[in-house]
C-alpha positions in Angstrom: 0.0 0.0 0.0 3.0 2.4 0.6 4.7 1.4 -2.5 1.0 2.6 -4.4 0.9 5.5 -2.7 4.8 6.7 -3.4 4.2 5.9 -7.1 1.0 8.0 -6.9 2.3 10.7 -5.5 5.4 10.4 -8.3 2.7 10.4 -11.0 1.1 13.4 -9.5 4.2 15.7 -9.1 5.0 14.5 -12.9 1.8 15.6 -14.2 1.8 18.9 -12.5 5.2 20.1 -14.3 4.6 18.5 -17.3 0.8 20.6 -17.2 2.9 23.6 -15.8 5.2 23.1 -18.9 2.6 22.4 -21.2 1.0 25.9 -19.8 4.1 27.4 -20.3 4.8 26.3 -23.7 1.3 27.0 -24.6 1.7 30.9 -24.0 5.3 30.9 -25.4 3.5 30.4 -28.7 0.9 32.6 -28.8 3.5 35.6 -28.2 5.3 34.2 -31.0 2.5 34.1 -33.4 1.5 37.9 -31.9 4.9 39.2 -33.1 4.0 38.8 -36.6 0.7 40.9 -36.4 2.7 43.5 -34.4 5.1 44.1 -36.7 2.9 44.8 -39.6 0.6 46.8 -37.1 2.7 49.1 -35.9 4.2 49.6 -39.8 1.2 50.1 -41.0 0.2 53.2 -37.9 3.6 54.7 -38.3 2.1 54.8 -42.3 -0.7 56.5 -41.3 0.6 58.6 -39.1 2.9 59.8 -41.5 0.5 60.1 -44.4 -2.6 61.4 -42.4 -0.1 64.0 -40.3 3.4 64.5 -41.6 5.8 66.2 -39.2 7.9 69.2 -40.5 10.8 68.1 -41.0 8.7 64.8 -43.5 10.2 63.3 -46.3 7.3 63.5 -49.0 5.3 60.1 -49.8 7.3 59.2 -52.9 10.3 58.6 -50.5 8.6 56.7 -47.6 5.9 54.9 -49.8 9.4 52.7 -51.0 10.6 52.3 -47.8 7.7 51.1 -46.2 6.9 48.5 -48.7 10.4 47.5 -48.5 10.0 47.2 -45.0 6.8 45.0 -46.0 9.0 42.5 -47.9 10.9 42.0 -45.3 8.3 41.6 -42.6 6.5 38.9 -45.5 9.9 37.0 -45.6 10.1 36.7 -42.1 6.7 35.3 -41.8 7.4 32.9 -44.4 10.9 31.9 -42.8 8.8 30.9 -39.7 6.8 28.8 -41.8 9.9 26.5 -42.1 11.2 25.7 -38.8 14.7 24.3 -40.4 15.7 27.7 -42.1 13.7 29.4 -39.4 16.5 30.0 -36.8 19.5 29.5 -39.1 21.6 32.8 -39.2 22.8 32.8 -42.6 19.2 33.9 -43.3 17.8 35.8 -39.8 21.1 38.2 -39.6 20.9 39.4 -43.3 17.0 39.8 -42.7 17.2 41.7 -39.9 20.2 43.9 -40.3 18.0 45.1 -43.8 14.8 45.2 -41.7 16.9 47.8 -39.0 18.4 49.3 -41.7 14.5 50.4 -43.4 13.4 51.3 -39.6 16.0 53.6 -39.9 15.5 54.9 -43.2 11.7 55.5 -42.1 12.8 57.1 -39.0 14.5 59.5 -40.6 11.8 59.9 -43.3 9.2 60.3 -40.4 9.7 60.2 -36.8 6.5 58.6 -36.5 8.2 55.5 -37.6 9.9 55.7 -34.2 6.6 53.5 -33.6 7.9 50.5 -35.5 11.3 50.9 -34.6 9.6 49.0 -31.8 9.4 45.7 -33.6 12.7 45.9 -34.0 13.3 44.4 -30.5 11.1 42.1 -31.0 12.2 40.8 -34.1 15.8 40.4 -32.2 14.5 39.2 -29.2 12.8 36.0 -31.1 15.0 35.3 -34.4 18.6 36.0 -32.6 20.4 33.9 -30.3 24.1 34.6 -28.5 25.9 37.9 -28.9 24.3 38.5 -32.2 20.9 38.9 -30.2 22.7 41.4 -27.5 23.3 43.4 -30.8 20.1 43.0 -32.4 18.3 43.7 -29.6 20.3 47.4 -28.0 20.7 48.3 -32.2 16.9 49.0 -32.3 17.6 51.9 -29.8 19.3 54.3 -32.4 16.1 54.3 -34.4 14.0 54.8 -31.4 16.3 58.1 -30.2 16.2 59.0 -33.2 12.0 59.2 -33.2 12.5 60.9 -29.8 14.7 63.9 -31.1 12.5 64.4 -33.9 13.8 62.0 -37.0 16.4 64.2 -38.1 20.4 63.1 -37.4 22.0 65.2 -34.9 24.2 67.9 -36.3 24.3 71.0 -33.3 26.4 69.9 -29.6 22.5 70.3 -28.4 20.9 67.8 -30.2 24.6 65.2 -30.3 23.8 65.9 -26.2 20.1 65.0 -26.2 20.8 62.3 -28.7 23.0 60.3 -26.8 21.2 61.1 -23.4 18.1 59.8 -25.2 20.0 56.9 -27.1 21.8 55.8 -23.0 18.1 55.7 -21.6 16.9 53.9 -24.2 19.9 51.1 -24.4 19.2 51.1 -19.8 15.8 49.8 -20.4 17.3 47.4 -23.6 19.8 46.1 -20.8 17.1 45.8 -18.3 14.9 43.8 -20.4 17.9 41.8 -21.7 18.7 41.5 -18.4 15.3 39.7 -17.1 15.0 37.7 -20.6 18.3 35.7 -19.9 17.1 35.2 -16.0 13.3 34.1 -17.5 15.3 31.8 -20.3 17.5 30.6 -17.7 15.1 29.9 -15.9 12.8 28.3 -18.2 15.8 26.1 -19.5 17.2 25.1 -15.7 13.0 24.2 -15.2 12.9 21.6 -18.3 15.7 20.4 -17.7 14.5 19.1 -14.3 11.4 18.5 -16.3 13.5 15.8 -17.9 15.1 14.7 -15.3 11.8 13.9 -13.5 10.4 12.4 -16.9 13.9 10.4 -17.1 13.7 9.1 -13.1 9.7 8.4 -13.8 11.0 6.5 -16.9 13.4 4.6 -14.8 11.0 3.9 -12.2 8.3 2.5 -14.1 11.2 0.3 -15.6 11.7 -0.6 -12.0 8.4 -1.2 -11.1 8.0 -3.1 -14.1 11.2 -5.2 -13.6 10.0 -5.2 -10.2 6.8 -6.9 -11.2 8.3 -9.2 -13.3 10.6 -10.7 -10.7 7.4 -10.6 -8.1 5.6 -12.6 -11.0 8.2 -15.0 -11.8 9.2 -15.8 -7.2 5.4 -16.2 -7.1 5.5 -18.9 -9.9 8.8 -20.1 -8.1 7.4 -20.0 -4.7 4.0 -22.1 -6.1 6.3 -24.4 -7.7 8.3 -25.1 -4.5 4.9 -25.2 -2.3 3.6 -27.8 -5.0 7.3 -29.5 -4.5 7.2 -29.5 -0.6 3.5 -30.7 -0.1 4.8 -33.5 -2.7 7.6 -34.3 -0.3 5.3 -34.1 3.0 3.1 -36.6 1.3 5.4 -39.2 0.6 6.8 -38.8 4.0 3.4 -39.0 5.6 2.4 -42.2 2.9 5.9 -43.6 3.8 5.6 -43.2 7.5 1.8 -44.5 7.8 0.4 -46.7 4.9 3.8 -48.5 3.7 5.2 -49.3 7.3 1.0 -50.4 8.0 1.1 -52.3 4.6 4.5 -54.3 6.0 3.0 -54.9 9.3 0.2 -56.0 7.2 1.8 -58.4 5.0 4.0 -59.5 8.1 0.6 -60.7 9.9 -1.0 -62.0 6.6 2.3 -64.7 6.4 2.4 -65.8 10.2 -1.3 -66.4 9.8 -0.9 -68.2 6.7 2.4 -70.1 8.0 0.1 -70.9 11.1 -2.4 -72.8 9.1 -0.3 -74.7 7.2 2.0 -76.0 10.3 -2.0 -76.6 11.7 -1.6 -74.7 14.9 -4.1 -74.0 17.3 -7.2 -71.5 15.3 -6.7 -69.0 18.0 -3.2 -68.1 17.2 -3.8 -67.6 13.2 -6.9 -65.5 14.2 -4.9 -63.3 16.4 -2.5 -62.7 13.3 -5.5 -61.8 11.2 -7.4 -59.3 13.7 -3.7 -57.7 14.0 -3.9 -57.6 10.3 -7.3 -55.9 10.1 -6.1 -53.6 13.0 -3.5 -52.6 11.2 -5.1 -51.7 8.0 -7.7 -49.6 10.3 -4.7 -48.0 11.6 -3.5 -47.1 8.1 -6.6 -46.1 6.6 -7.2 -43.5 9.5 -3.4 -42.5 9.1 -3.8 -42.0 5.7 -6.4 -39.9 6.2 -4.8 -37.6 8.3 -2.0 -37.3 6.7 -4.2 -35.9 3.6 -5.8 -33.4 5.8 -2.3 -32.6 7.2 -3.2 -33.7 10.9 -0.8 -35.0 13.7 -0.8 -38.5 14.1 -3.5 -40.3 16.5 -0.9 -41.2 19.3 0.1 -37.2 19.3 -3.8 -36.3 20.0 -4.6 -38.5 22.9 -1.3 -37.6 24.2 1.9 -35.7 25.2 5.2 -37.4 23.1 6.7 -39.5 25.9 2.8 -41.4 26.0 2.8 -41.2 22.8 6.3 -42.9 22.3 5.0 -45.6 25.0 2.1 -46.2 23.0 4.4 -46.9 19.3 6.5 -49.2 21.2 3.8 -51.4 23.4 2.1 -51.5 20.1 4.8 -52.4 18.1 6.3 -55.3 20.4 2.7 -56.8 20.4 2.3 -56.5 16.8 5.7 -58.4 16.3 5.3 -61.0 19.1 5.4 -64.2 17.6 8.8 -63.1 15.9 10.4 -62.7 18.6 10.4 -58.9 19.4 13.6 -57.8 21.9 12.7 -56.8 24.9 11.9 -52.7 24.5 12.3 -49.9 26.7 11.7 -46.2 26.8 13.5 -44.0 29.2 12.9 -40.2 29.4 15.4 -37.9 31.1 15.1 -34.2 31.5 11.7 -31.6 32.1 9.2 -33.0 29.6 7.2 -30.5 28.2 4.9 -30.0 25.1 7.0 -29.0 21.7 5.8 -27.7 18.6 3.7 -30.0 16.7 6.2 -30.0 13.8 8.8 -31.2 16.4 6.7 -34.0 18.2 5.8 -35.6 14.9 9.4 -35.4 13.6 10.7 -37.4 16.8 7.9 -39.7 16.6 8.4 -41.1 13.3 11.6 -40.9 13.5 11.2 -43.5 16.1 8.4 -45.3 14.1 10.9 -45.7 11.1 13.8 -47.2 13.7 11.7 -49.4 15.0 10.2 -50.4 11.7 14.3 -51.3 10.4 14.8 -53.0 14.0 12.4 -55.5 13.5 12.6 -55.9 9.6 16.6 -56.2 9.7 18.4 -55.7 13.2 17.1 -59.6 14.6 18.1 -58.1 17.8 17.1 -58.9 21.4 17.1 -55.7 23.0 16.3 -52.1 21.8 15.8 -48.7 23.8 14.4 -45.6 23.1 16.0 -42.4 25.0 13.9 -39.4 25.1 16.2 -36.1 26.6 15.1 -32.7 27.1 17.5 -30.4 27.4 17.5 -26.4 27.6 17.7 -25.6 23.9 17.3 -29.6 22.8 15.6 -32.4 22.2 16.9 -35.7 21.3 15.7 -39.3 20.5 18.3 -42.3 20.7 16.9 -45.6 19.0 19.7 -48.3 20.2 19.8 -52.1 19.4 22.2 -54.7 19.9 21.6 -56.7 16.4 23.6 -57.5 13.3 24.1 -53.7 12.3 25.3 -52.8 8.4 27.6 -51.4 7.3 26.7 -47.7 6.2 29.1 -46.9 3.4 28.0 -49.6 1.2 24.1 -49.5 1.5 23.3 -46.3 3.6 19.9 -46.8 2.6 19.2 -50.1 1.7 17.8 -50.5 5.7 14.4 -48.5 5.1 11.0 -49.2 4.4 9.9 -49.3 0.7 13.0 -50.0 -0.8 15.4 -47.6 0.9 13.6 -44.9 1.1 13.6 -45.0 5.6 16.6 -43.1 6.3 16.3 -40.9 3.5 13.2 -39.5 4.8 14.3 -39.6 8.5 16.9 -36.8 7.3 14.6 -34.7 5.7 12.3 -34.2 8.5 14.6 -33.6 11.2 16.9 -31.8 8.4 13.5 -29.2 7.4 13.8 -28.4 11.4 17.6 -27.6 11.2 18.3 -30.8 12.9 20.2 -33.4 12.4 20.2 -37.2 11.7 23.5 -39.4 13.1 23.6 -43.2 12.6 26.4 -45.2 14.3 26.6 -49.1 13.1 28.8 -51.4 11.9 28.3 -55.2 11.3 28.0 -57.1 14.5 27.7 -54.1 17.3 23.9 -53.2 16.3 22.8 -49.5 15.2 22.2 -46.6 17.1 19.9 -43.5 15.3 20.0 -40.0 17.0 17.9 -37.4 16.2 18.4 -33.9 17.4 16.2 -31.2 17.1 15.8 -27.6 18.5 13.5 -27.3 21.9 10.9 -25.2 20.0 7.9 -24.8 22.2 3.9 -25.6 21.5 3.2 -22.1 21.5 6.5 -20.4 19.3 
């Protein structure tokens, strides 16, 4: 929501200078387009002027009549240079054109002081079509004309009139410099604001690139992070299938073949029945495991109690369930402050325990086997020991679970997903230890 609101308020400061701009830009053009009609206005006033009421000192209408149209010609050729944008601005065409267009002001000055009136455009005409030094030129030139006008269109001849001339002409060339002066601050200005104009437009650029890269990586870690949900519920299930419906199929088969090898060696009805309502038990037991593990619940023994019961409970059951094969004699000892864990925890040490026992009975042919729980401070830890035939771990480090090898493999993982670890101490003839250690993370972290 903070990330909106900062690119909103980008958007909003972009759009106001790019509207002030515009604004600007807008009014910048219709001045330009009102020089035009100035220049021929005030050339055609000074005409009348000087038609309608000559000053004394006039040159007659034969003389000025020239001039003015001349003047004319030039005023139609700038027009038509503006018309062109690429010749529009290029000296070798607006010096020439305006040093003859000062040059007729003059001339009609001199014919009339009531040309002083367009000696006027003059400025402007330098003021739009001139650029550097040249412009500084064209722009305080325009103020001979004007003093001229002012002293009454004649050229100054007596100490008196070269006096009021040049006190005229220094006025006039003040204001020039003044307004000089506050066009280079108003262009400077003007240029200093677009250019942070485009800077802004060039770090909005950048940042929609941003938020648009931005977008594209969020896109592409959502795909990643579906795709390694989708891989880790894929993992969790076969753990869950491993650790409930294959080791329940296996007990399964293992009570289907001692009831079956009862029959046939015609023991007493009682004892192959047993083997088959431990079979039908067992598949209960798996169905409901199954179940939960689809629904992502803890396992049965982990509901109805704490983890040391529930430990108690897998090992009473599995000793009973492997009875008539001879199961070692099992025990459980817990040492430290028991307390409830996190439920990842619990069910990590209970399978864990589920699996060892699974490999005791399928491969150990031990005759004793403990379980050590231990709480400590920042620890738990499960140690599965037997006294049978052991393996040796280099050459089949997997061949012991469940499934084809898959047992120890998935031991790791789950204790391994709770920064854990998994040791296993054997060799062949000392039996096989399993030690899980996982952090102490409690029901309520």
């Amino acid at each position: 929501m903070t990330g909106v609101t900062e690119v909103t308020g980008a958007d909003a400061g972009e759009g106001t200078a790019v509207d002030g701009e515009t604004s600007l830009g807008d009014w910048q053009d219709r001045l330009d387009r009102a020089l035009g009609p100035i220049g021929y206005a005030a050339l055609l006033v000074s005409l009348a002027l000087a038609l309608l009421i000559p000053s004394p000192a006039a040159r007659p209408p034969a003389v000025i009549l020239p001039a003015a149209a001349a003047a004319l010609v030039c005023l139609l050729l700038r027009t038509a240079l503006d018309r062109r944008p690429a010749a529009a601005e290029r000296p070798l065409y607006c010096v020439p054109l305006f040093a003859a267009l000062l040059a007729l002001i003059t001339l009609l000055v001199l014919c009339d002081p009531w040309f002083g009136f367009f000696a006027f455009s003059g400025y402007l005409q330098a003021a739009r079509h001139l650029r550097g030094f040249v412009r500084v030129l064209g722009v305080a030139a325009p103020a001979v004309p004007s003093s001229l006008s002012q002293i009454g269109g004649v050229l100054p001849t007596t100490g008196r009139q070269i006096a009021s001339f040049l006190t005229i002409l220094a006025f006039n060339l003040l204001v020039v410099g003044v307004i000089i002066t506050l066009s280079e601050v108003t262009d400077r200005l003007s240029r200093r604001r677009q250019q942070a104009n485009a800077e802004l437009a060039e770090a909005n650029a950048k940042l929609t690139a941003t938020l648009a890269e931005n977008a594209g990586l969020h896109a592409q870690l959502l795909v990643q992070a579906r795709e390694a949900g989708v891989a880790d519920e894929r993992r969790r299930m076969a753990r869950e299938m491993h650790d409930t419906v294959a080791q329940g199929l296996a007990g399964i088969v293992t009570q289907l073949q001692a009831a079956d090898q009862a029959r046939e060696q015609r023991e007493p009805a009682e004892v192959w029945h047993r083997h088959l309502d431990s079979a039908a038990r067992l598949a209960r037991e798996s169905l409901d495991q199954a179940r939960r593990a689809v629904h992502a619940l803890r396992p049965e023994e982990l509901e109805r109690a704490g983890l040391p019961d529930a430990l108690a409970e897998v090992l009473t059951q599995w000793q009973e369930r492997h009875t008539r094969d001879g199961a070692p004699a099992a025990a459980l000892t817990v040492t430290g402050d028991a307390r409830p864990l996190h439920p990842e925890v619990e069910v990590t040490l209970l399978r864990t325990a589920q699996e060892s026992l699974a490999n005791v009975a399928k491969h150990a042919a031990a005759s004793r086997v403990g379980l050590t729980l231990s709480y400590m401070t920042d620890l738990v830890t499960l140690d599965v020991r037997d006294d049978g035939v052991g393996f040796d771990p280099d050459r089949e480090p997997e061949s012991r679970g469940t499934g084809g090898g898959y047992g120890l493999s998935v031991m790791r993982q789950r204790v391994q997903r709770l920064s854990g670890r998994l040791e296993i101490e054997t060799e062949p003839g000392v039996g096989t230890t399993v030690s899980a250690a996982v952090p102490a993370i409690g029901r309520g972290a």
